[in-house]
Structure formats: C-alpha cells, structure tokens
N, C-alpha and C positions, 0 to 999 in steps of 0.2 A: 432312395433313388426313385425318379419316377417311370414308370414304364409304361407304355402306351399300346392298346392294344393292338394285334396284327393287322394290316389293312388286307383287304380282298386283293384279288390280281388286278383286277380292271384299275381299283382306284390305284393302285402303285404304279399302272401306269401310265394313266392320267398323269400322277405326278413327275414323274420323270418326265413327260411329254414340255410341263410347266416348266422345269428346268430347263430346259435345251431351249424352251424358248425364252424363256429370260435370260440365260446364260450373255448373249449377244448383248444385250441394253445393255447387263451391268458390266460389261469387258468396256463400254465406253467409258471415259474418267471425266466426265463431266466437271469435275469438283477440283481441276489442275489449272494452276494459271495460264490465261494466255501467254503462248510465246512474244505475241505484236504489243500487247497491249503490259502484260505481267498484271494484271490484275484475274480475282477469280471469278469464273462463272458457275450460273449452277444454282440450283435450290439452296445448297450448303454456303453459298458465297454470303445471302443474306441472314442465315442462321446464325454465323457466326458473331456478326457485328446485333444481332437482336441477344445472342446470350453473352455477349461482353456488357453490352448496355445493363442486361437483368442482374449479372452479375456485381456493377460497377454501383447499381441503384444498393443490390444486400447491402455493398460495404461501406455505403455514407454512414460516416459518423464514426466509422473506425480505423485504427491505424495496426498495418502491418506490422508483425515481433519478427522475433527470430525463429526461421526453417527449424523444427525438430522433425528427430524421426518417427515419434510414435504419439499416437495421443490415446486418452483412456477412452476404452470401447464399452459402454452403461445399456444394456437390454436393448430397452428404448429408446436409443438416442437418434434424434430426427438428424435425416441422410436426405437431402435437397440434390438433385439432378439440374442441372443447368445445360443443355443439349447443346454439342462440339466446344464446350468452353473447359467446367468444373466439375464437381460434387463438393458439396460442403454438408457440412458433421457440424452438430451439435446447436445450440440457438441460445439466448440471453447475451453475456456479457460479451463474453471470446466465442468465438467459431473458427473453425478451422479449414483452411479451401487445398482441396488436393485437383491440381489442374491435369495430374498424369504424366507420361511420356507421349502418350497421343491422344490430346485430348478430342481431336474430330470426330472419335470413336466414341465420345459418350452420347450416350442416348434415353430418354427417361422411357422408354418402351422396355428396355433394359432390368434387370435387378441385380444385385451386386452378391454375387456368392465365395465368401472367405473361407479361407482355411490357415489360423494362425497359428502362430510360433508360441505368442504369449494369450493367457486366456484373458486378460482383464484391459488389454491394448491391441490398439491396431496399428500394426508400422509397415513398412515403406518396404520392408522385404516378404510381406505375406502374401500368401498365393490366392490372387482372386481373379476369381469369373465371370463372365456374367454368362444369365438367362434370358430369355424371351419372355416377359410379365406372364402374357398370357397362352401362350402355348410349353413353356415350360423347357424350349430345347436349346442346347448350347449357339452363345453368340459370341463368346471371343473370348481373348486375356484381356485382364489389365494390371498397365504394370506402373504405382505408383511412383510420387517423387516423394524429397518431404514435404510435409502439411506446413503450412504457414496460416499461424495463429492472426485474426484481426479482434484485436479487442477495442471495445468503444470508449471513445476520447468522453472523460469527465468537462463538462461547460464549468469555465470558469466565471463565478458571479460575476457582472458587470460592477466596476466603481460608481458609486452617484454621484453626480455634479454638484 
C-alpha cells in the first residue's frame, strides 16, 4: 500500500482551501446534454467522438465474435486506454475491448488496479480500481461488461482474370 508522508498544517490547509474552491466548477455538469438542443456540451462532448474514431481506426480489419466473460490475463499483456470510450487487452490477431458500464469514466491518467477471483483471467465480475498514474490516490470503481473479442478478417486471394 502506498503511504504518503504527513503534510504540515499550513499545506493541509491550503489544500482544503483548493477544494472548497473547485468544489463549485465541478458541481457544474458541463458534460449533460442540452435540454433545447439534446446535443452535448463540454470538453468531454468532443472527446468522445475523437475516442470512437481512435477506437473505430484499432478495429479496421477486424470482425466482432461473441461477448464472453473472461479472457486470459498474461503478465504483460498490453492494456490500451482509449479516453470516455474503451480499454482494450491484448494485440496481434484477437483483441479484446471492454467498453464498461460507464465508459465516460475512463481516463488514461488512470491505471487499472484488480483484484481477481481467478489468477490466470480476467472476468467481468473482478473487482477493479483505478489510481491516479502519477500521484498514486484512489479514482473510482470500475465495473466491467463482457469483453468482446475482434479478431482480424483473413483477405481472401483475389481470382485472376
């Protein structure tokens, strides 16, 4: 676990001071559709359609399998953040894209801290976290769906004329 050393009195409350003043900004929901218009506003409104795009580019060339619930979890296996869209597990043939229950919430500032059921997979009922990359302090739940495998389409030789 990591612990961080005690701060002085002054600097805690500075920070508190930061809070109470950002409190306000973020009680705004900048990120809700308009009522008039039903469209969204907001930094996140153009995020989303920049990480469908990134997202949509990964998956040229591959086609959608069927939802399961667990896939095998390898040391190393490369974990791609796609910011309010995805995460996608694993790279060559099949890859695997877990979009979440709320996907708005993902963030590649983020790192993904699990705690599993089975040691050799990772499935849709393990309990994970995330952290803050680089301060190290709690940022949320996340609570998977199933993975949906995309594996890449074989080209079939062209006939000659």
């Amino acid at each position: 676990m990591l612990r961080l050393p005690p701060f002085p009195r002054p600097v805690m409350a500075s920070l508190a001071a930061i809070a109470v003043v950002m409190t306000p900004a973020m009680a705004q929901n900048e990120d809700q559709p308009d009522i008039e218009t039903g469209t969204e506003s907001g930094p996140e409104a153009g995020d989303r359609t920049k990480g469908e795009k990134q997202l949509a580019k990964l998956l040229e060339g591959r086609v959608a399998g069927e939802p399961v619930r667990c896939i095998r979890n390898q040391r190393n296996q490369h974990v791609q953040t796609i910011d309010n869209t995805a995460y996608v597990f694993g790279s060559g043939h099949t890859i695997y894209v877990q979009r979440t229950r709320s996907p708005e919430n993902i963030d590649s500032s983020d790192t993904l801290v699990t705690q599993r059921f089975q040691a050799g997979q990772l499935c849709r009922l393990d309990v994970i976290t995330t952290i803050d990359r680089f301060l190290g302090f709690f940022t949320g739940a996340v609570f998977f769906e199933d993975f949906v495998p995309y594996t890449r389409v074989k080209e079939e030789p062209s006939a000659k004329s």
